[in-house]
N, CA, C and O atoms as CSV, one atom per row, in Angstrom:
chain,resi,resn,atom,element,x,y,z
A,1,UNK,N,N,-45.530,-5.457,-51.235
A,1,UNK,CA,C,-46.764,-5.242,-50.525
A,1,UNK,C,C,-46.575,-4.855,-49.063
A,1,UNK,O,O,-47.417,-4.141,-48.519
A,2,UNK,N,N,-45.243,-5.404,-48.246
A,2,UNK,CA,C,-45.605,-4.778,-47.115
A,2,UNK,C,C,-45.284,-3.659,-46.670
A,2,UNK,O,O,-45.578,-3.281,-45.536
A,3,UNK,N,N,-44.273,-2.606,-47.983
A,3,UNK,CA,C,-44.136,-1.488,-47.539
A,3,UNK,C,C,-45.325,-0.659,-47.613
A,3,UNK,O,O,-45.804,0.177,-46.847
A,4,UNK,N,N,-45.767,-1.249,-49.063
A,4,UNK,CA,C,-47.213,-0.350,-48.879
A,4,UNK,C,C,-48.259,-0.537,-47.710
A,4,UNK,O,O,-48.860,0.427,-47.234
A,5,UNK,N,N,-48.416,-1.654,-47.339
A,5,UNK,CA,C,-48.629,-2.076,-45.772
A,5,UNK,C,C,-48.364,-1.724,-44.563
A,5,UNK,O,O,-49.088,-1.843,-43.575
A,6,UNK,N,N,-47.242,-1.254,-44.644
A,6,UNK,CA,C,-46.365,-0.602,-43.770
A,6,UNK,C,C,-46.616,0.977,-43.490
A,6,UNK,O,O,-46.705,1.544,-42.401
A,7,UNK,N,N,-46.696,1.468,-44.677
A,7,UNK,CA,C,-46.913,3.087,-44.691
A,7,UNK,C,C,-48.021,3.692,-44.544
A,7,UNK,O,O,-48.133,4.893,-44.300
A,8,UNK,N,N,-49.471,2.416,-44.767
A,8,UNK,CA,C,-50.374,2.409,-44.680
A,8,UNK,C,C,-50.699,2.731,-43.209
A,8,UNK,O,O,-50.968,3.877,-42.848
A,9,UNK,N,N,-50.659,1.492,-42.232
A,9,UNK,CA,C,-50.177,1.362,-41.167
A,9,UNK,C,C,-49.913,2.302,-40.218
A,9,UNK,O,O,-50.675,2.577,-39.291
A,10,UNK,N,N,-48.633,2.904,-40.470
A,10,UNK,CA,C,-48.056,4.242,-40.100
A,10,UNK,C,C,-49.134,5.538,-40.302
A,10,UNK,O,O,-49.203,6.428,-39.454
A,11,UNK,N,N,-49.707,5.535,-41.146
A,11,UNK,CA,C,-50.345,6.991,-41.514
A,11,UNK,C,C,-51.508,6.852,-40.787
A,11,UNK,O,O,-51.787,7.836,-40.102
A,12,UNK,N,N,-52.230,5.966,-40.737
A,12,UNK,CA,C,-53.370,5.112,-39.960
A,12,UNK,C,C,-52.595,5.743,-38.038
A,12,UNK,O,O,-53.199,6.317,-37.131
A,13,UNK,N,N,-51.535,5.418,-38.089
A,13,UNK,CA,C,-51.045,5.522,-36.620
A,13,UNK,C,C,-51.060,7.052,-36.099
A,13,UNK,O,O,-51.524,7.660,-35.134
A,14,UNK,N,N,-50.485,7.278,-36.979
A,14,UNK,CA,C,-50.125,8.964,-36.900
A,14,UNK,C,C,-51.666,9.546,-37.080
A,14,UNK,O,O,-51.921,10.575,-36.454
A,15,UNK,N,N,-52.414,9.126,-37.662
A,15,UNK,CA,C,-53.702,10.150,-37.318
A,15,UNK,C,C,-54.394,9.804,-36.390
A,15,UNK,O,O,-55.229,10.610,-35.982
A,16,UNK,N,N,-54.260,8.321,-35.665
A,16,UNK,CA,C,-54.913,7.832,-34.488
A,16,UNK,C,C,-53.848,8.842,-33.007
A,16,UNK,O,O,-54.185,9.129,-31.859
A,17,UNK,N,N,-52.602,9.098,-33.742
A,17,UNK,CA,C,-51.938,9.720,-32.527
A,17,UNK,C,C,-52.552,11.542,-32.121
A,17,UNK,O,O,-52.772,12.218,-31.116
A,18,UNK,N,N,-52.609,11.672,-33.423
A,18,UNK,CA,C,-53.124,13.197,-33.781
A,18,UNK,C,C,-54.850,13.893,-33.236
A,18,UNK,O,O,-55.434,14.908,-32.856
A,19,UNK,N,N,-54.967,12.839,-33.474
A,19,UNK,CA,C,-56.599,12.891,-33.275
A,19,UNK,C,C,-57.280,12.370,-31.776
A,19,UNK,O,O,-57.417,11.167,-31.552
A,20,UNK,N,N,-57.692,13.425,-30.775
A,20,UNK,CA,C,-57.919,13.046,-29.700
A,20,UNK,C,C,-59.409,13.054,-29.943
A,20,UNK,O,O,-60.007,12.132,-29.389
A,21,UNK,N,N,-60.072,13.821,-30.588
A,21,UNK,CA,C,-61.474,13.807,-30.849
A,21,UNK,C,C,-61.732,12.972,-31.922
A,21,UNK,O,O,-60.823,12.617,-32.673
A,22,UNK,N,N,-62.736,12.666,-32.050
A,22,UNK,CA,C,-63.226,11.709,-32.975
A,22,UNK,C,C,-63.575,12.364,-34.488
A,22,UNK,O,O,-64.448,13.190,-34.755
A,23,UNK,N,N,-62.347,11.549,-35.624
A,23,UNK,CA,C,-62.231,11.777,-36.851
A,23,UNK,C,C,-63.543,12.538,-37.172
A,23,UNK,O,O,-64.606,12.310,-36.595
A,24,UNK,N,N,-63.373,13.444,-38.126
A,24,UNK,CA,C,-64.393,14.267,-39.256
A,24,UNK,C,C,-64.576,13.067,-40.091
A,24,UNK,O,O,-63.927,12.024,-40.161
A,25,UNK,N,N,-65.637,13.490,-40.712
A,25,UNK,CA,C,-65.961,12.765,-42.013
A,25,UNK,C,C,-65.582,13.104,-43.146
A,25,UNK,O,O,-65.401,14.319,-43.217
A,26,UNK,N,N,-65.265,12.233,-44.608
A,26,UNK,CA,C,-64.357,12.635,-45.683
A,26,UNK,C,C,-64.825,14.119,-46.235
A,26,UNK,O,O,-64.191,14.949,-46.887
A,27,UNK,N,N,-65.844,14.132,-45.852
A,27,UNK,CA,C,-66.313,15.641,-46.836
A,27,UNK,C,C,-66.050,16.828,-45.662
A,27,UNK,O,O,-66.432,17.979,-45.875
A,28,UNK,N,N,-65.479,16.517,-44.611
A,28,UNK,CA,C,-64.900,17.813,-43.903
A,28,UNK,C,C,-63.145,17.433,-43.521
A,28,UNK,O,O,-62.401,17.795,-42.609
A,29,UNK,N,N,-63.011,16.766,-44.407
A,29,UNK,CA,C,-61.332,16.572,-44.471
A,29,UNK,C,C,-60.746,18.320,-45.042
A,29,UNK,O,O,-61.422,18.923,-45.875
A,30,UNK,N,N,-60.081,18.641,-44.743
A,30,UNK,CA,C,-59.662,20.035,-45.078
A,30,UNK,C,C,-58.594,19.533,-46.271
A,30,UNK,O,O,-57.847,20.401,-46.723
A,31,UNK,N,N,-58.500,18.330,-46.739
A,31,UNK,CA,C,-57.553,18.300,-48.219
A,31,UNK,C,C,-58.242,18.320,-48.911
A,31,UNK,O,O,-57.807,18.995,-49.845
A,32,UNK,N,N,-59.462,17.869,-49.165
A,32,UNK,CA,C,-61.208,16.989,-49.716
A,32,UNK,C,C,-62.300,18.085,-49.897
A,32,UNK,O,O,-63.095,18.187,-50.831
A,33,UNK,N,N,-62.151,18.990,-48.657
A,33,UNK,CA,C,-63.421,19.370,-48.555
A,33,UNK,C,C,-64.065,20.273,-50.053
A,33,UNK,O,O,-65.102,19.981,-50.648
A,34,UNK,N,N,-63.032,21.498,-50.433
A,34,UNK,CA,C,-63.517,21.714,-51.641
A,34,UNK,C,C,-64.199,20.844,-52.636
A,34,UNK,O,O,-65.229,21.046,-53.279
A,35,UNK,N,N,-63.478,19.940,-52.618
A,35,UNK,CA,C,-64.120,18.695,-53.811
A,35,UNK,C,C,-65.242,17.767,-53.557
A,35,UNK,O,O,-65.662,17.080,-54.489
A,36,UNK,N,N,-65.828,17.675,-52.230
A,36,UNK,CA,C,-67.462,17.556,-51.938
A,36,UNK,C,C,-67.912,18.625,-52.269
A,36,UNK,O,O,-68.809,18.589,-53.112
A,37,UNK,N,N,-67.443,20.052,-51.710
A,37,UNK,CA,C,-68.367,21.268,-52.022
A,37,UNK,C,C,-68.837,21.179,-53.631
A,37,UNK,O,O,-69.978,21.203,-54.091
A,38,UNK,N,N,-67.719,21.082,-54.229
A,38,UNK,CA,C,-68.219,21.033,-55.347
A,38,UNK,C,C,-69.456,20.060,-56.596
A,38,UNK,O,O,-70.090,20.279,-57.628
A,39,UNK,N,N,-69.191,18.920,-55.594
A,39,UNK,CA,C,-70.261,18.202,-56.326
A,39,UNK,C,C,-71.621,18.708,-55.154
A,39,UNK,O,O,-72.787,18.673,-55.549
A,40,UNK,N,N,-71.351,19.059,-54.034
A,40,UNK,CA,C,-72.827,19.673,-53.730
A,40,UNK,C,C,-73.382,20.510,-54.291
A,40,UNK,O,O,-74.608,20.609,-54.238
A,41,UNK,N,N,-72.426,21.534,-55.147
A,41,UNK,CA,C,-72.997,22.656,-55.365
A,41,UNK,C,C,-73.101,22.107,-57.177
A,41,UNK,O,O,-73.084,22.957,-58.067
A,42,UNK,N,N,-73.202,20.618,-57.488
A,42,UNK,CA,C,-73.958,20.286,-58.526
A,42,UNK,C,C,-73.034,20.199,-59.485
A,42,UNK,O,O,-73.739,20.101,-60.489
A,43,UNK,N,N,-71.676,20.163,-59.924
A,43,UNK,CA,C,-69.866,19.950,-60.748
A,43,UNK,C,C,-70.299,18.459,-60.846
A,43,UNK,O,O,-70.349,17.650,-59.919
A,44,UNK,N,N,-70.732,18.176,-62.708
A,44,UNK,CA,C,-70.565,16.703,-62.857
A,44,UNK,C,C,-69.450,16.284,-62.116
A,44,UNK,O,O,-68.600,16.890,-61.464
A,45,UNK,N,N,-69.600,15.428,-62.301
A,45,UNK,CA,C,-68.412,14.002,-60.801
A,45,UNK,C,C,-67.316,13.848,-61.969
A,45,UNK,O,O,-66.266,13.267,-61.695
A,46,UNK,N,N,-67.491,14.260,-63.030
A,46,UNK,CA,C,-66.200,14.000,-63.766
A,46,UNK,C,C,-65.407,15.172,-63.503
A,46,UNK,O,O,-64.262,14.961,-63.103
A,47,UNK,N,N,-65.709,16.130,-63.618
A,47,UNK,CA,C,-64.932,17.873,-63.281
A,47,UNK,C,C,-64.915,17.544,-62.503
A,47,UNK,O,O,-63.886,16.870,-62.550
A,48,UNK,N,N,-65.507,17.366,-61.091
A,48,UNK,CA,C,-64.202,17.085,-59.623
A,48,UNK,C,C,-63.018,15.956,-59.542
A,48,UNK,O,O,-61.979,15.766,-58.910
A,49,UNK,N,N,-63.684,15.417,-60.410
A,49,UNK,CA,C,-62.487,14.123,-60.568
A,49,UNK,C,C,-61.026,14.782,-61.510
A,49,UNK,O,O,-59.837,14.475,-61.423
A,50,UNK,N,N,-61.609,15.614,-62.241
A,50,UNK,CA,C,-60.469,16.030,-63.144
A,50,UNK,C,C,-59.700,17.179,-61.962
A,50,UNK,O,O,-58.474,17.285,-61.917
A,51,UNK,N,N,-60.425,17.813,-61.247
A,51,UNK,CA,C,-59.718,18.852,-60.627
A,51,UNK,C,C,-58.996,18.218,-59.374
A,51,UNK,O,O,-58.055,18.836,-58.876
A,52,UNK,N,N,-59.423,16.929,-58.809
A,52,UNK,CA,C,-58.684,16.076,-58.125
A,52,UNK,C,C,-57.312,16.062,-58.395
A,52,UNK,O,O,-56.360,16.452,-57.719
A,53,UNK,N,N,-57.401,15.318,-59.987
A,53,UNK,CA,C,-56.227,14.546,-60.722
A,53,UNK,C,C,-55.276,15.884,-60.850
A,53,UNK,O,O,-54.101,15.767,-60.502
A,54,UNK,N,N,-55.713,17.055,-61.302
A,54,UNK,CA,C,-55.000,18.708,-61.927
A,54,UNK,C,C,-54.410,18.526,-60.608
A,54,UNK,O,O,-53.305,17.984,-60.651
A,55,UNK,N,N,-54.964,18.916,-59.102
A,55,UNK,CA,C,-54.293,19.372,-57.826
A,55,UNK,C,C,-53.237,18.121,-57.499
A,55,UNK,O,O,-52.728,18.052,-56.380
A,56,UNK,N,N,-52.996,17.340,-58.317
A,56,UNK,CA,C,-52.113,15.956,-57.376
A,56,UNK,C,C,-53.052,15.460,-56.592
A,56,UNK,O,O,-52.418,15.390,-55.540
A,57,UNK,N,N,-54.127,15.059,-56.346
A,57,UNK,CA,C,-55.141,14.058,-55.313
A,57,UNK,C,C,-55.604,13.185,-56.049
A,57,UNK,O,O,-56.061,13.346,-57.181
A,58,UNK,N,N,-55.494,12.042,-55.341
A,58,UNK,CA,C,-56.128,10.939,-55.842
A,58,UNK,C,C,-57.972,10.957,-56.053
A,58,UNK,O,O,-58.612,11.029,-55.004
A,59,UNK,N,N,-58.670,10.901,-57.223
A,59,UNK,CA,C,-59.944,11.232,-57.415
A,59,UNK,C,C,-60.493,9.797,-56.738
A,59,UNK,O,O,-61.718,9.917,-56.752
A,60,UNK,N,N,-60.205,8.686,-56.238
A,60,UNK,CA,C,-60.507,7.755,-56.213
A,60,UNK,C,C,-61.752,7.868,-54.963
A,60,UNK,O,O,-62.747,7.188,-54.712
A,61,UNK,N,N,-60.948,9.455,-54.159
A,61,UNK,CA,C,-61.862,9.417,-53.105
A,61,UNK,C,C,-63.281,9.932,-53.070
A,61,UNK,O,O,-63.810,10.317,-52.028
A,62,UNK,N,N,-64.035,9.924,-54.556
A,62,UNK,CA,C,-65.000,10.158,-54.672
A,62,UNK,C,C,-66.079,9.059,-54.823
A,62,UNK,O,O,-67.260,9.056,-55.170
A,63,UNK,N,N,-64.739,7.657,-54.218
A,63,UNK,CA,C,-65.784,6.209,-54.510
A,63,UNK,C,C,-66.221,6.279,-53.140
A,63,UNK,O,O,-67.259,5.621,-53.069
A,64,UNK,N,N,-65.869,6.851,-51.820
A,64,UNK,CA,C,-65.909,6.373,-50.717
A,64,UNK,C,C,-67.081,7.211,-50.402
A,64,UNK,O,O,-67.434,8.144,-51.124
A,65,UNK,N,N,-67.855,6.763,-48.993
A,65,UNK,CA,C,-68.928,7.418,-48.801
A,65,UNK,C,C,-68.275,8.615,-48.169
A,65,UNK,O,O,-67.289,8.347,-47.482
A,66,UNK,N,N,-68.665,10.049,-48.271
A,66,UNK,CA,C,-68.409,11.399,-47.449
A,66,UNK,C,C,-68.398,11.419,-46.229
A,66,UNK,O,O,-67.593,11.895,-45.428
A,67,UNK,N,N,-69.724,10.652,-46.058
A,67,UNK,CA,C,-70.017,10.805,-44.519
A,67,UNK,C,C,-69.411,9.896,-43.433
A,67,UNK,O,O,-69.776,10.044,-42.267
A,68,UNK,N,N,-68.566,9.027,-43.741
A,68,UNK,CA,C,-67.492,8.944,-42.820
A,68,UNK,C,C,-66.671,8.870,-42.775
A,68,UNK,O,O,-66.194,8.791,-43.907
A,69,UNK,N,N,-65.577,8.807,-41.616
A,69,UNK,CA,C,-63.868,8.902,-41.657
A,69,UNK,C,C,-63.582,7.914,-42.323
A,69,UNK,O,O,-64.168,6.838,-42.438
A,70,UNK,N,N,-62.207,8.480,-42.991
A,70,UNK,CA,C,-61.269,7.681,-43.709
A,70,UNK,C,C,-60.896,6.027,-43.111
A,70,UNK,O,O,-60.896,4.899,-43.604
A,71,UNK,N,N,-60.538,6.739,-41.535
A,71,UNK,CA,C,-60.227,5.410,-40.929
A,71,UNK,C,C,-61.570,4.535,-41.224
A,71,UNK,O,O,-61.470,3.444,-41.785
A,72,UNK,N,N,-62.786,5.043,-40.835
A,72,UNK,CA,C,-63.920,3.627,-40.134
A,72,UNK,C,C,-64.312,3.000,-41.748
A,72,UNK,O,O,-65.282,2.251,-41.864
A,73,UNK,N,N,-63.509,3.363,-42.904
A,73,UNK,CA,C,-63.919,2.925,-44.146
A,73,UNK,C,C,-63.079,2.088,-44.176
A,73,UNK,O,O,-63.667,1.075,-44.555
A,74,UNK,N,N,-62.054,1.859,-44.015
A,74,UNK,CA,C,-60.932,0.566,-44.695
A,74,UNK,C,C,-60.965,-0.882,-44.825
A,74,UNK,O,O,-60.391,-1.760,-45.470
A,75,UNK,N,N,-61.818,-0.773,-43.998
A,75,UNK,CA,C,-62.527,-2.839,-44.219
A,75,UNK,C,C,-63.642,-2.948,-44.437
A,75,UNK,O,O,-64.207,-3.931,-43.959
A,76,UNK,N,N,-64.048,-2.443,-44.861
A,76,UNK,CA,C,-65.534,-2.355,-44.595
A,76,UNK,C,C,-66.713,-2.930,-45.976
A,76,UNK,O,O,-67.778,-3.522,-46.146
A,77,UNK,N,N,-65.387,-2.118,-46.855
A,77,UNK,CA,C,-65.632,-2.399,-48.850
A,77,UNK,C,C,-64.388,-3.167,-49.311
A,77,UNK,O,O,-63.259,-2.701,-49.159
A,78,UNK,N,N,-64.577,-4.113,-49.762
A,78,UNK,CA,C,-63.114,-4.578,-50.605
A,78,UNK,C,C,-63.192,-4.038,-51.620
A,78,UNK,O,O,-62.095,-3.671,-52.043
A,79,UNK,N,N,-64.264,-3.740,-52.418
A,79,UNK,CA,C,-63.945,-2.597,-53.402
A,79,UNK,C,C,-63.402,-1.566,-53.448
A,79,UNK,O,O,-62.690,-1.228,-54.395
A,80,UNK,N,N,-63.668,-0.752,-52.270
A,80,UNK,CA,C,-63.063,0.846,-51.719
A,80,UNK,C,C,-61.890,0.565,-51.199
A,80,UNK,O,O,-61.114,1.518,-51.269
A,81,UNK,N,N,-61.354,-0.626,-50.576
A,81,UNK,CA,C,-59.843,-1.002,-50.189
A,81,UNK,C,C,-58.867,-0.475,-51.367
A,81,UNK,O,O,-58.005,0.401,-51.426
A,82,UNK,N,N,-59.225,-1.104,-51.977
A,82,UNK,CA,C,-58.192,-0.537,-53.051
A,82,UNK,C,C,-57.563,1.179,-53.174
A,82,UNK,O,O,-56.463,1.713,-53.310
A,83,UNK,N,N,-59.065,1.632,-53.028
A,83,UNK,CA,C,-59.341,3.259,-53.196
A,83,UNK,C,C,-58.599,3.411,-51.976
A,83,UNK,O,O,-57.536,4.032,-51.955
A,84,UNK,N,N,-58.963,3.026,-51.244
A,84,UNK,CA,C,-58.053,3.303,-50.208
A,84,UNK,C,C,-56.875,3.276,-49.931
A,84,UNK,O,O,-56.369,4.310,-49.497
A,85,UNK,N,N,-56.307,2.437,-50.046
A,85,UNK,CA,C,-54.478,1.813,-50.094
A,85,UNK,C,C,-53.834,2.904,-51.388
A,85,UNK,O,O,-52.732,3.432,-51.237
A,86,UNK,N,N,-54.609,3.125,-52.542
A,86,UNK,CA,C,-54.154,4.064,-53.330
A,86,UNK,C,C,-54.012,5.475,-52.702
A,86,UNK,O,O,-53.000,6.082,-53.050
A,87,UNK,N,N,-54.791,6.063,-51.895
A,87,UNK,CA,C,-54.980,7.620,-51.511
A,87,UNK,C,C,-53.876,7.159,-49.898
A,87,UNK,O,O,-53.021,7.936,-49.475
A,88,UNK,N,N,-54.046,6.376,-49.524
A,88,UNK,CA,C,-53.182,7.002,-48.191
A,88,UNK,C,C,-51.554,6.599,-48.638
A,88,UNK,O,O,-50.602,7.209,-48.151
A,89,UNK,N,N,-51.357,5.288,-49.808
A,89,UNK,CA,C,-49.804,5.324,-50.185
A,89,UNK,C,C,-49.655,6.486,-50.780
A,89,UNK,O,O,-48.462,6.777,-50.863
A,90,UNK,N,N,-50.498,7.426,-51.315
A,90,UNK,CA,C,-50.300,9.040,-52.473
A,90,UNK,C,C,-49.904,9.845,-51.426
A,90,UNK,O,O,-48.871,10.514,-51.413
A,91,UNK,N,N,-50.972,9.759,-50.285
A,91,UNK,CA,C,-50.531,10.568,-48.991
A,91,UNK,C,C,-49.339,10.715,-48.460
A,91,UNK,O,O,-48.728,11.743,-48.169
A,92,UNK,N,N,-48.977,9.289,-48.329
A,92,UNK,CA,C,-47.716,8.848,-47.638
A,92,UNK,C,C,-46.867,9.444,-48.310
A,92,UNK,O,O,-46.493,10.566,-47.968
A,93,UNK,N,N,-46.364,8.805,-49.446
A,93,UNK,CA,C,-45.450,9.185,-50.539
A,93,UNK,C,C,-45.450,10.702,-50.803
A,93,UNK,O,O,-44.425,11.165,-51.305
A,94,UNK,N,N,-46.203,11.314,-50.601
A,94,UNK,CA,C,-45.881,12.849,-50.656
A,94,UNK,C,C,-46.053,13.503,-49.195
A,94,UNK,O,O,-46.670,14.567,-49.150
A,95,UNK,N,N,-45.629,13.032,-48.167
A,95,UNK,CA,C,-45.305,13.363,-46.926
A,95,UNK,C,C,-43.515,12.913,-46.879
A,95,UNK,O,O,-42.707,13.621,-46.278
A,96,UNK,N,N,-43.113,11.639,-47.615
A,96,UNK,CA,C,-41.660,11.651,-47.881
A,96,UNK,C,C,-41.102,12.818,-48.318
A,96,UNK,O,O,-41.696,13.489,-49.162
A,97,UNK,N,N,-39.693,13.277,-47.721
A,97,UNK,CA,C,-38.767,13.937,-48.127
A,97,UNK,C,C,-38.418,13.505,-49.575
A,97,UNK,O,O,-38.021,12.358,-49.778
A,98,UNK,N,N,-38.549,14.341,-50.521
A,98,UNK,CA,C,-37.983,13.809,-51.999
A,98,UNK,C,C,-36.561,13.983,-52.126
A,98,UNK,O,O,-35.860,14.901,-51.701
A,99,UNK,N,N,-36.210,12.831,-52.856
A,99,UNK,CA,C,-33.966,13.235,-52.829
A,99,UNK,C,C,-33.922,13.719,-54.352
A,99,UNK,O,O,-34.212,13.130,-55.394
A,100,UNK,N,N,-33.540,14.769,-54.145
A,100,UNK,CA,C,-33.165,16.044,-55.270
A,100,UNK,C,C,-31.426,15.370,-55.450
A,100,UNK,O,O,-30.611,15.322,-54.528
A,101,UNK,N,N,-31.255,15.038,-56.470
A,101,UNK,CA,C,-29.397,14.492,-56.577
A,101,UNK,C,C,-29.082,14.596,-57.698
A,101,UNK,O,O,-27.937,14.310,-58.046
């Protein structure tokens, strides 16, 4: 638990370092954003969820509300915690260098 804690943490850091203006909201995340467009433009929630899962993204982030940042969500739901700790360790873990051996 505390690496996942850890990496959590870190990614949390690195976008607080990155970000001098104040976070977008999940549905103008530029990894995400297609996949709000699409349920705006009316894509049962299961087809974005499947096209989530097809691209490698965690669909989980269709539990969280759109309209705000990733960060100001993480305590907020202990239900969505979960959703959460899942999509930023997916994040993390595919920001690692993979060892090809």
């Amino acid at each position: 638990p505390t690496n996942k804690n850890a990496a959590l943490e870190a990614l949390f850091a690195k976008r607080a370092a990155l970000s001098d203006e104040q976070e977008k909201p999940v549905r103008d995340d530029p990894e995400f954003q297609k996949y709000f467009k699409m349920l705006k433009l009316g894509l049962p929630r299961s087809a974005v969820a499947q096209a989530l899962e097809r691209d490698g993204k965690d669909a989980t982030i269709l539990d969280l509300d759109p309209n705000l940042p990733l960060a100001d969500q993480k305590d907020k739901n202990p239900n969505k915690n979960a959703a959460l700790e899942a999509l930023f360790a997916n994040r993390a873990a595919s920001m690692q260098p993979s060892d090809a051996s």
